[in-house]
N, C-alpha and C positions, 0 to 999 in steps of 0.2 A: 504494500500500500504506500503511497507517497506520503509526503508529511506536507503540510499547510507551513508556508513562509510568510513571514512578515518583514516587510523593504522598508528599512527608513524608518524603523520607530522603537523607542527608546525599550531597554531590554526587559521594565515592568510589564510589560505587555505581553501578552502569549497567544498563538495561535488559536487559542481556546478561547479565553476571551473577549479576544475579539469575534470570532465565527459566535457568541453566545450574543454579543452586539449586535450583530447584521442581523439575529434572528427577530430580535424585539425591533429592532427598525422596521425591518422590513411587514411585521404584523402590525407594528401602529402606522407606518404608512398604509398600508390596502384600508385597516378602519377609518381611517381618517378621510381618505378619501370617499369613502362606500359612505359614512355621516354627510359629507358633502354633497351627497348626490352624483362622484363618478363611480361609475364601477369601475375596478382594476379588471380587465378580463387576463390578464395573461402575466409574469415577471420573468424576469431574470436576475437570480440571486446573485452571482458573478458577471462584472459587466468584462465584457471581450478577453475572455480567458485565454491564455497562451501569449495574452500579447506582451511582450516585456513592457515596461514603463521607469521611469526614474524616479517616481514621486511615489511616493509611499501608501501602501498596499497589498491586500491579503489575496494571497495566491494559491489556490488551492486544486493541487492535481486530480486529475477528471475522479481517481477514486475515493479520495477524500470527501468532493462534493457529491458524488454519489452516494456515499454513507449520509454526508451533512442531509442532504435533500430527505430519502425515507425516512431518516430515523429523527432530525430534528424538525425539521423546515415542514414537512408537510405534516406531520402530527400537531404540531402549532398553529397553523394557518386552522385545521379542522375544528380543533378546541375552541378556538376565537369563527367558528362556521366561516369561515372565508374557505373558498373554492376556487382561486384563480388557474389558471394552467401555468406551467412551470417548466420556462424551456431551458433546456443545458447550455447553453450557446448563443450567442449574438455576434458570434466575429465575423462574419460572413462566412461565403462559400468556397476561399479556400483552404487548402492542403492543411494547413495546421490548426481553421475552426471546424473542418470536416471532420478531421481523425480523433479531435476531442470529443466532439458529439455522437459520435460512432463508439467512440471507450466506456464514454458517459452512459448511452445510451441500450449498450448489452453487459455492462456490470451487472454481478448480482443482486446489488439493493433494486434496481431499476427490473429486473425480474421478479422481484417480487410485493414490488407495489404496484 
């Protein structure tokens, strides 16, 4: 399994965390919005995965987020009844957002959710 990196940020900080971070974000974003009157129909928990960047940020290889996704991320969403869909990927279509969404995509948490 890969391990989750964190670029650029000081060593109090853990890959854990932070990915426990991104989860309550990303559920009081969808409520917040849904209170508002938009519906979120769809996310992306990782924005353009694979792509390196120099600015600081949690990098999480495709099986990490595969684990994150069944086991944190969409059990969260259900408790709070948000139902958005949930795509692995945004980098585009190619070679190296293909091959992540392809890893992402037949890992076994993703077989069994």
């Amino acid at each position: 399994m890969g391990t989750p990196t964190v670029r650029g940020l000081t060593a109090r900080w853990t890959a854990a965390s932070i990915a426990a971070c991104l989860l309550q974000y990303i559920v009081k974003f969808v409520q917040a919005y849904a209170r508002a009157g938009v519906p979120i129909a769809a996310i992306t928990p990782q924005n353009e995965p694979t792509n390196p960047t120099t600015y600081p940020g949690l990098e999480l290889p495709e099986s990490s987020e595969a684990k994150w996704l069944a086991h944190d991320l969409e059990p969260a969403l259900g408790a709070a009844r948000l139902h958005p869909e949930i795509y692995g990927n945004d980098y585009g279509w190619g070679p190296r957002g293909t091959a992540y969404a392809k890893a992402l995509a037949s890992g076994e948490a993703a077989r069994t959710h």
